[in-house]
C-alpha positions in Angstrom: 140.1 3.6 -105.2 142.6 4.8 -102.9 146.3 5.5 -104.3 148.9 4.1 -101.6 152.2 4.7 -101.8 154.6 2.2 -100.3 158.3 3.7 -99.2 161.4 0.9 -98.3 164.9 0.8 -99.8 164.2 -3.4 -99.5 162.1 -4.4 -103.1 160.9 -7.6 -101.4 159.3 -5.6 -98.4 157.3 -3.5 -100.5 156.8 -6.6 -102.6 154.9 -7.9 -99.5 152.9 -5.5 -98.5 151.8 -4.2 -102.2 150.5 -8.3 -102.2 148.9 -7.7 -99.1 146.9 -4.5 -100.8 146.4 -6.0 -104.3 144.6 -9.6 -102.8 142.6 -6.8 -100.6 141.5 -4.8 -103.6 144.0 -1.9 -103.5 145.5 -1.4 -106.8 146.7 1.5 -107.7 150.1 1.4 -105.8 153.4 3.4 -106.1 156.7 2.6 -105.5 159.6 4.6 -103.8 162.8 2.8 -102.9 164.2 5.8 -100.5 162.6 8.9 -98.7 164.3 11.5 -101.7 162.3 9.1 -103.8 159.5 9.1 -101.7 159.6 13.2 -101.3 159.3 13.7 -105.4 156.7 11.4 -106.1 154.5 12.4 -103.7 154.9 16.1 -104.3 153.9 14.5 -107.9 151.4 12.3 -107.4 149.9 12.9 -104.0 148.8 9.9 -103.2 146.1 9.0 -100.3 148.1 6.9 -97.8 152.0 6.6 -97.6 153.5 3.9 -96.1 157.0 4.2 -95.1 160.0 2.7 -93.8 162.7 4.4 -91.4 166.2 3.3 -92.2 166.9 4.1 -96.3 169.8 5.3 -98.2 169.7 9.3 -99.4 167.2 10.5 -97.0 165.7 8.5 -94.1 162.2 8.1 -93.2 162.0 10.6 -90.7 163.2 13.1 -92.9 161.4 12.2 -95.3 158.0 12.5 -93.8 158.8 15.9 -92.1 159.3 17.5 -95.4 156.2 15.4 -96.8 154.2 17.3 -93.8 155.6 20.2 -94.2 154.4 20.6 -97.8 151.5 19.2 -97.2 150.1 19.1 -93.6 147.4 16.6 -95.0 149.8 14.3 -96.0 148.7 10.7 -94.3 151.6 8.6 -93.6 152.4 5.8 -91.4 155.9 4.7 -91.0 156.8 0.7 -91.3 160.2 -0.3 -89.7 161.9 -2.7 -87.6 163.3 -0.4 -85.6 160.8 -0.1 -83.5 162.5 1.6 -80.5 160.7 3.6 -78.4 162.0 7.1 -79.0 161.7 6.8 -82.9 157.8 6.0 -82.6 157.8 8.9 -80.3 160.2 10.7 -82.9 157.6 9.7 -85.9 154.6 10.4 -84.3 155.7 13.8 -83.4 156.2 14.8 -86.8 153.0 13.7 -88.2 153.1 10.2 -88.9 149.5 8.6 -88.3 150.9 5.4 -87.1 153.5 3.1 -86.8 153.7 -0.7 -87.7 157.0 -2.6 -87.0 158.2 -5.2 -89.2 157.9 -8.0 -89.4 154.4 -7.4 -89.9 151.0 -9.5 -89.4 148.8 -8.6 -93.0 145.8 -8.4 -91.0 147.1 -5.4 -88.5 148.9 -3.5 -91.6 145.4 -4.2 -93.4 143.4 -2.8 -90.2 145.9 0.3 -90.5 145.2 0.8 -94.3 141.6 0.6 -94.1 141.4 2.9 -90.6 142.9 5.2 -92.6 141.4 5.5 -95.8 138.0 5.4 -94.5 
């Protein structure tokens, strides 16, 4: 099974989607609650999928993801966030991210993501 690592500085967003995963049959999930967070564990871990939200404390989700792909080109992330302005897609997307979903999201299209991308 896939390891999936979900990415927001909100606990009850990443409580959401890690229910999503779990009543989907994704279990093995990992927790980061800001993108320095995010950076060590997957550097330890290197999990499968990373899902990620923009706007956190420390080190943003931008940031975070361009040093994610920059140690690892591989890296499959898709960034979560509200803020789903036009030129921070285009800003995501740019720097690797796979896709983006904007809160608040619909379980079956972050579902249709997960499994798109994990095969």
């Amino acid at each position: 099974m896939a390891k999936i690592m979900l990415v927001d500085d909100a606990a009850f967003m990443r409580m959401m989607e890690k229910d999503v995963l779990v009543k989907n049959g994704y279990d093995d999930i990992v927790e980061a609650c800001d993108g320095a967070e995010a950076v060590q564990k997957y550097t330890e871990l290197k999990p499968d999928l990373v899902i990620m939200d923009i706007t956190m404390p420390n080190m943003d989700g931008l940031e975070a993801l361009k040093t994610i792909k920059a140690n690892d080109p591989n890296a499959v992330v898709v960034m979560c966030s509200a803020m789903g302005q036009e030129a921070m897609v285009i800003d995501a997307l740019k720097s690797g991210a796979k896709d983006f979903i904007v809160k608040p999201f619909k379980p079956d299209r972050f579902l249709k993501t997960v499994s798109t991308l994990l095969g």
